[in-house]
Short mmCIF file of the C-alpha atoms (twelve columns), coordinates in Angstrom:
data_MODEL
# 
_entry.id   MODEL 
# 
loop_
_atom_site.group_PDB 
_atom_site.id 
_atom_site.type_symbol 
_atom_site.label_atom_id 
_atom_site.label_alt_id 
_atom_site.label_comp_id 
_atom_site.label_asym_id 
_atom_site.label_seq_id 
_atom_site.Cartn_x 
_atom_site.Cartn_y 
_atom_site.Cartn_z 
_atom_site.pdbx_PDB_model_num 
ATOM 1   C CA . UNK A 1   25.582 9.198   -1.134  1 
ATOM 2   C CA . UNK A 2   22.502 8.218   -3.001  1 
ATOM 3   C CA . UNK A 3   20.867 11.935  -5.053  1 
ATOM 4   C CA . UNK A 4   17.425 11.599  -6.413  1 
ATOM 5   C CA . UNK A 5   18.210 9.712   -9.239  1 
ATOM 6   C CA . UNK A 6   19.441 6.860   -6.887  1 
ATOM 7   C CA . UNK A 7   16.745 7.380   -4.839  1 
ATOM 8   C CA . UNK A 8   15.216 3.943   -3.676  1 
ATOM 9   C CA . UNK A 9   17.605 2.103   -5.786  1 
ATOM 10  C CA . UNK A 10  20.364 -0.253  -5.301  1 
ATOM 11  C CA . UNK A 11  23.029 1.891   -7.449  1 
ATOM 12  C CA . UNK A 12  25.905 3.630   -6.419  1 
ATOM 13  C CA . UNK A 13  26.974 5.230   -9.459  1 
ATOM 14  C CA . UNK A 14  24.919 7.909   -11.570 1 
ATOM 15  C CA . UNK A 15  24.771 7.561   -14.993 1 
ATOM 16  C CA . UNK A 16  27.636 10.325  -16.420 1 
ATOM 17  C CA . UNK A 17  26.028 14.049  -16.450 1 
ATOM 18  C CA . UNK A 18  26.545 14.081  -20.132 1 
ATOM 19  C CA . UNK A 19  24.377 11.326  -21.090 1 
ATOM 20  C CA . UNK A 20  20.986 12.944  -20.708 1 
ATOM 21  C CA . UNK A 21  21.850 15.791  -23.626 1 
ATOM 22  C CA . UNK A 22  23.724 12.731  -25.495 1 
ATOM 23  C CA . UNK A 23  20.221 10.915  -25.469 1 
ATOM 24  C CA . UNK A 24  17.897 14.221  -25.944 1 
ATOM 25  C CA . UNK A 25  20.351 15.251  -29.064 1 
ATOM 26  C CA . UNK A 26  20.248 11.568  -30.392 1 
ATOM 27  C CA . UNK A 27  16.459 11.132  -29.395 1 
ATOM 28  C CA . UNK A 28  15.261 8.708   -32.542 1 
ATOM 29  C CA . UNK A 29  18.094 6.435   -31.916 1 
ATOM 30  C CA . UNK A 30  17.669 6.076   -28.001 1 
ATOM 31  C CA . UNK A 31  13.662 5.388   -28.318 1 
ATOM 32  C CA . UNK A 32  14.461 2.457   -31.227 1 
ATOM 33  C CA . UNK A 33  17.196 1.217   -28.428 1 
ATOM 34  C CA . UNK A 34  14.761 1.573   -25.543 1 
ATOM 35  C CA . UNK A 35  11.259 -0.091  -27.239 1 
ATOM 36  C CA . UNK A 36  13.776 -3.108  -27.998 1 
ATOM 37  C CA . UNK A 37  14.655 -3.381  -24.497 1 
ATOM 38  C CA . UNK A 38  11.095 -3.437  -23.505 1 
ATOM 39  C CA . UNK A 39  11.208 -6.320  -25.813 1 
ATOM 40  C CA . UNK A 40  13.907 -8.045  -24.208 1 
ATOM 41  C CA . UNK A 41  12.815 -7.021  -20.301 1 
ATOM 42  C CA . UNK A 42  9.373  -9.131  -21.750 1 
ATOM 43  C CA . UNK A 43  11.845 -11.941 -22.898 1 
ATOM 44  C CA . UNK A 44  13.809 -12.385 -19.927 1 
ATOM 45  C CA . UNK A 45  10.622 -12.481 -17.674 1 
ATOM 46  C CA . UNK A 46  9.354  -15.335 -19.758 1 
ATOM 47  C CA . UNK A 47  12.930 -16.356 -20.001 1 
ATOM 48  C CA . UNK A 48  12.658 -17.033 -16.365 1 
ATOM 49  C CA . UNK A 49  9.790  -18.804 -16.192 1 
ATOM 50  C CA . UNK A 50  10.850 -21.490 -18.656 1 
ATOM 51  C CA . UNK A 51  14.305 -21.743 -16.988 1 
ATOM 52  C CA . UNK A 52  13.273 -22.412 -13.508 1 
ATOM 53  C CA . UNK A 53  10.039 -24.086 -14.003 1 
ATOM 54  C CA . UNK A 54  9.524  -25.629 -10.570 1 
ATOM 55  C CA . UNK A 55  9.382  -22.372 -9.643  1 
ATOM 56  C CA . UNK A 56  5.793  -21.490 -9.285  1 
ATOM 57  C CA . UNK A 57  6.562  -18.381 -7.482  1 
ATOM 58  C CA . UNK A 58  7.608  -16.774 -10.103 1 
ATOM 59  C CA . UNK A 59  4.282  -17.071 -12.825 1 
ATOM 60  C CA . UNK A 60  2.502  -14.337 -11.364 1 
ATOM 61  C CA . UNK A 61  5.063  -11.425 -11.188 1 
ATOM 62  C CA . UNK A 62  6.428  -12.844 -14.216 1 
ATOM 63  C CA . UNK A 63  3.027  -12.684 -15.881 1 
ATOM 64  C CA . UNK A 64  2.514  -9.091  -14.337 1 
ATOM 65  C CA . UNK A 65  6.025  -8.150  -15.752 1 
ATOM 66  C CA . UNK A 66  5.498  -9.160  -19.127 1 
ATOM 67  C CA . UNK A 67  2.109  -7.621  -19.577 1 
ATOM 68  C CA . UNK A 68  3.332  -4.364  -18.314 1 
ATOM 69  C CA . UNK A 69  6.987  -4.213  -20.326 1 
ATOM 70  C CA . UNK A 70  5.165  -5.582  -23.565 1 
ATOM 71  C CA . UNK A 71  2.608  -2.398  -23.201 1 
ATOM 72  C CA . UNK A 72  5.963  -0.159  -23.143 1 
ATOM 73  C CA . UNK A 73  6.889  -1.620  -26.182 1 
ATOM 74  C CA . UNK A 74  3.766  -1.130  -27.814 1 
ATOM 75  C CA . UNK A 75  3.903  2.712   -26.074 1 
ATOM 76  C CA . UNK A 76  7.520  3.121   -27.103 1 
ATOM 77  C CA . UNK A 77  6.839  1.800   -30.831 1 
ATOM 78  C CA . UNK A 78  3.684  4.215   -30.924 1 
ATOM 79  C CA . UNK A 79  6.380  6.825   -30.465 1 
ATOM 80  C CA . UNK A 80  8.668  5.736   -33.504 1 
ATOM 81  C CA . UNK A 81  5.459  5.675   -35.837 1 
ATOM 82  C CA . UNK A 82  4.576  8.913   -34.693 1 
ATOM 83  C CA . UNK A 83  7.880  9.975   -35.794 1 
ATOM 84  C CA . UNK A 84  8.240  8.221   -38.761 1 
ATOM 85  C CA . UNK A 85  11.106 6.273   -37.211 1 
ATOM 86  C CA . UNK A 86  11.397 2.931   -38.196 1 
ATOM 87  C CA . UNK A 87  11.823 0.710   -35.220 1 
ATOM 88  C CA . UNK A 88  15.331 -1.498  -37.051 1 
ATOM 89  C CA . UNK A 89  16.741 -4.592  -35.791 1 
ATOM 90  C CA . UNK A 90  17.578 -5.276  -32.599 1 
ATOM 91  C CA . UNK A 91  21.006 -3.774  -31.137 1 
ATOM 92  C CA . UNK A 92  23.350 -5.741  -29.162 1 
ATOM 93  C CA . UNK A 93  23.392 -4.679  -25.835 1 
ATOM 94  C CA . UNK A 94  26.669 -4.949  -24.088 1 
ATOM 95  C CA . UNK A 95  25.312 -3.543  -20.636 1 
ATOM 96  C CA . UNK A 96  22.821 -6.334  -20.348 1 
ATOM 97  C CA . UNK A 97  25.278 -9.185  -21.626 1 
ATOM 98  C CA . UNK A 98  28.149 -8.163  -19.611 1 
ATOM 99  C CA . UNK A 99  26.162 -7.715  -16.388 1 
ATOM 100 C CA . UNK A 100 24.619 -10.975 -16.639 1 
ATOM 101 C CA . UNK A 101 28.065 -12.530 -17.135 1 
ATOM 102 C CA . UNK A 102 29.519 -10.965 -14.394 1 
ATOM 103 C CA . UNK A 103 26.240 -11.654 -11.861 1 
ATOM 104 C CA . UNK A 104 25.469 -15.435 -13.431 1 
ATOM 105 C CA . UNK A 105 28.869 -16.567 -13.673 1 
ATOM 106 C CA . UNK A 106 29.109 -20.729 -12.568 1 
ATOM 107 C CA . UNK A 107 30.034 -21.041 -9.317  1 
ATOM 108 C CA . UNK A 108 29.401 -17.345 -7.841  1 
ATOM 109 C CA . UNK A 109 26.939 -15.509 -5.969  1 
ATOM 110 C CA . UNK A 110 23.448 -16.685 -4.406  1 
ATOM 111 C CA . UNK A 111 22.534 -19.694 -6.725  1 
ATOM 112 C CA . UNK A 112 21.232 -19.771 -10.282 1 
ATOM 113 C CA . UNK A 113 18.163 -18.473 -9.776  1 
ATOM 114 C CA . UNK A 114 18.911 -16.109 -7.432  1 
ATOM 115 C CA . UNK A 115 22.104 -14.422 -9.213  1 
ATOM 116 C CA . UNK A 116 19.426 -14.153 -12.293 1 
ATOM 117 C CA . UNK A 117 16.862 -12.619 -9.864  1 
ATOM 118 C CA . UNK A 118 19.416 -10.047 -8.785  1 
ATOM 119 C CA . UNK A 119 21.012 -9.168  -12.587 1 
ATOM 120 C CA . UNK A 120 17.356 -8.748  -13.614 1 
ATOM 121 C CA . UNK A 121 16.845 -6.589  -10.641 1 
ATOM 122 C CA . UNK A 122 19.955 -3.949  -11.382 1 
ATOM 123 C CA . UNK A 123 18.925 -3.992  -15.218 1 
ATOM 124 C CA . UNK A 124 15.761 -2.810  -13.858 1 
ATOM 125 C CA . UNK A 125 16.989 -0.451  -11.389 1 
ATOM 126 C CA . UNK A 126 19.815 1.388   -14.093 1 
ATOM 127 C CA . UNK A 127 16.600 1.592   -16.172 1 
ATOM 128 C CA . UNK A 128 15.050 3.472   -13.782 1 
ATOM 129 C CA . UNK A 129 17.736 5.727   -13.339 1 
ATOM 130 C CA . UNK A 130 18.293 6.654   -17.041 1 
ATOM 131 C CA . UNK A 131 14.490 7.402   -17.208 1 
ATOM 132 C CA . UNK A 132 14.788 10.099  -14.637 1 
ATOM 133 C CA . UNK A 133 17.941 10.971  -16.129 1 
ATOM 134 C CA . UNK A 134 15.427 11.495  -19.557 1 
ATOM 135 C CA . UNK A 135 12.768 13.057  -18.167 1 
ATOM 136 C CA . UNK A 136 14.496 15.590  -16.145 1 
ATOM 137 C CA . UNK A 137 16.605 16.298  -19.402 1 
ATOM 138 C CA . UNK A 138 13.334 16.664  -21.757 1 
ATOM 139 C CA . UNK A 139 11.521 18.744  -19.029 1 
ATOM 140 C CA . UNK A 140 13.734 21.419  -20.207 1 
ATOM 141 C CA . UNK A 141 12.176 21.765  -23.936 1 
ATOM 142 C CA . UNK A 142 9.672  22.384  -25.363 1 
ATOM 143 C CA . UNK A 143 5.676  21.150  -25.644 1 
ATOM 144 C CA . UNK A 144 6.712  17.885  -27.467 1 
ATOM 145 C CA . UNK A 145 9.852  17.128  -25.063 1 
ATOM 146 C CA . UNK A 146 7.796  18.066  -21.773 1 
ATOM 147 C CA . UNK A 147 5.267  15.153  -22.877 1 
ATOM 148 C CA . UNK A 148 8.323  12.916  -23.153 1 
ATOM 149 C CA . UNK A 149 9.703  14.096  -20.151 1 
ATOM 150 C CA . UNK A 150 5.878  13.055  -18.441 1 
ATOM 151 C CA . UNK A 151 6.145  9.510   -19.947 1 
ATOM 152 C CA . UNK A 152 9.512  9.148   -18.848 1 
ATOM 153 C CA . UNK A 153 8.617  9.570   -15.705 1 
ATOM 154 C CA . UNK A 154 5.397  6.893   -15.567 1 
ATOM 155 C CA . UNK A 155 8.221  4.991   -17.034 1 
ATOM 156 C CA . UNK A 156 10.877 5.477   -14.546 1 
ATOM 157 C CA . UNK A 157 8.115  4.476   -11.429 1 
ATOM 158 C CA . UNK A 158 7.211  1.220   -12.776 1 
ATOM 159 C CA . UNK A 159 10.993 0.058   -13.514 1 
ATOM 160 C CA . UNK A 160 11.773 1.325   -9.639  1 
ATOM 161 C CA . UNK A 161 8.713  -1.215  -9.096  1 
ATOM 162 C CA . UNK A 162 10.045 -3.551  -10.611 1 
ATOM 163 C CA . UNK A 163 13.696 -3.506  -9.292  1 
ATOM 164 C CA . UNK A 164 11.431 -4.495  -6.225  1 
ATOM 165 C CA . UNK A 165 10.167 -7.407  -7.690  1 
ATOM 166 C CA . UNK A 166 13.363 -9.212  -8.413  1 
ATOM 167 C CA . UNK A 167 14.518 -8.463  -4.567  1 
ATOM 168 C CA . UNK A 168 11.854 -9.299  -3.275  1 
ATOM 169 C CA . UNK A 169 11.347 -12.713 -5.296  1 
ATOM 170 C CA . UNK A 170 14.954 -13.156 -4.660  1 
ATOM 171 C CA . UNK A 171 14.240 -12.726 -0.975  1 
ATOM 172 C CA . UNK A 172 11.549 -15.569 -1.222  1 
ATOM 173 C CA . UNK A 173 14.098 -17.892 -2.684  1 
ATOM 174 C CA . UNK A 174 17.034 -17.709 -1.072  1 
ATOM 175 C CA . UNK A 175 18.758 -16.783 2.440   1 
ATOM 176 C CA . UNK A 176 17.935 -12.980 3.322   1 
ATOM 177 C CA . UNK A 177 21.187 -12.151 4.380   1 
ATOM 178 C CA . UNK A 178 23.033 -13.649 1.510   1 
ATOM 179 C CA . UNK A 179 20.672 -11.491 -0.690  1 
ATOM 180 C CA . UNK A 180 21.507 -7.995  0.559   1 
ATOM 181 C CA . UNK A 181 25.443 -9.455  0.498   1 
ATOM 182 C CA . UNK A 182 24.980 -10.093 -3.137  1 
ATOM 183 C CA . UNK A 183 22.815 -6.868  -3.588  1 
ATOM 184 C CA . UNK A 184 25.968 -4.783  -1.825  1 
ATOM 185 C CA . UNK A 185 28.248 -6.558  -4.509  1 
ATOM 186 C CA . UNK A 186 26.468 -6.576  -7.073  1 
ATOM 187 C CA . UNK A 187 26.102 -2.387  -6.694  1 
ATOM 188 C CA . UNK A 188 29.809 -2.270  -6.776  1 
ATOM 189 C CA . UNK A 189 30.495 -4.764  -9.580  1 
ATOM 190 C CA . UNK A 190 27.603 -2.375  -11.683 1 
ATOM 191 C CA . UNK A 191 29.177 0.869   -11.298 1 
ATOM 192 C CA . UNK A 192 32.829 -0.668  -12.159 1 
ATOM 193 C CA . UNK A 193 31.128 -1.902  -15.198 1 
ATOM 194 C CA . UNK A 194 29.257 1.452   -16.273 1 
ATOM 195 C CA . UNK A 195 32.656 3.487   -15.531 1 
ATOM 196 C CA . UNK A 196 34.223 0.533   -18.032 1 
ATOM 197 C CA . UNK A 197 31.596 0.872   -20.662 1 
ATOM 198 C CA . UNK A 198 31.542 3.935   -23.325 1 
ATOM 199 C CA . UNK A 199 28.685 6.936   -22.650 1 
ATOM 200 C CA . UNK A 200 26.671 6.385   -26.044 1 
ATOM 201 C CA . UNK A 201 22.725 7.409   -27.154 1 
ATOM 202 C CA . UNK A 202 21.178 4.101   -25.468 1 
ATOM 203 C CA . UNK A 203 19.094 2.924   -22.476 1 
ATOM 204 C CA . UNK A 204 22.092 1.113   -20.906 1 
# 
């Protein structure tokens, strides 16, 4: 049964309870991880575009997406600076590569761009969760960590929004019913993979 973290979300697993004191103790490394996968949320939204370019459907949320995960970066990088954290080179992210292997795999699932659609969408929505996860963890602390905890949670709402995006442009594209299939699998192929995966100071 979905708690508040999974609240309007397609996940079925929580993020483990020790992550959130993992990430607050290890704060410097999680906010150079998460500003690069603002980066790379920006890059697969232009990704997409350039992919499936008879798509025309997809410019505008694209474009909206972009703008919006490119100003986190900036945000995110304002952060580092602040903290005289220098923002390093971008980490591999096994999450991200593993779920899009498992969700874009030839020959599975809804069609190309509709399995991409729907890995986008759960990258999105386990983003969500582990910025609630954040922000209820950094509400505890003090003046500096209750501002965190604030932008956490802007953060948090505009990843739930745009879980919604990929659905729903997956819904445009493909058969309805076959989306909420894949959605239903896709929930349980995510949560095998974050069980699989070791609990470390990072977004995903």
């Amino acid at each position: 049964m979905a708690t508040d973290l999974l609240e309007g979300l397609p996940l079925i697993a929580e993020t483990p309870a020790h992550w959130g004191q993992l990430a607050r103790e290890n704060l410097d490394e999680v906010l150079r991880d998460h500003a690069w996968c603002e980066y790379k949320a920006a890059s697969a939204g232009l990704g997409l575009m350039a992919r499936f370019p008879e798509q025309e459907l997809l410019i505008r949320p694209m474009i909206a997406l972009v703008q919006e995960e490119m100003l986190h970066f900036r945000q995110v990088t304002d952060l580092l600076r602040q903290r005289g954290v220098a923002l390093g080179i971008p980490p591999a992210d096994p999450y991200v590569k593993r779920l899009r292997n498992i969700l874009c795999a030839q020959g599975s699932g809804i069609g190309g761009l509709g399995d991409h659609l729907i890995a986008n969408a759960f990258i999105e929505a386990r983003s969500c969760e582990r910025f609630r996860v954040l922000s209820a963890t950094l509400g505890q602390g003090d003046a500096q960590e209750q501002s965190l905890s604030d932008f956490y949670q802007r953060l948090a709402d505009a990843e739930g929004r745009h879980w919604e995006t990929f659905r729903d442009l997956a819904l445009e594209v493909c058969d309805a019913e076959a989306v909420h299939r894949r959605i239903e699998e896709a929930s349980r192929l995510e949560a095998k993979l974050l069980e699989e995966l070791p609990v470390e100071p990072r977004m995903h």
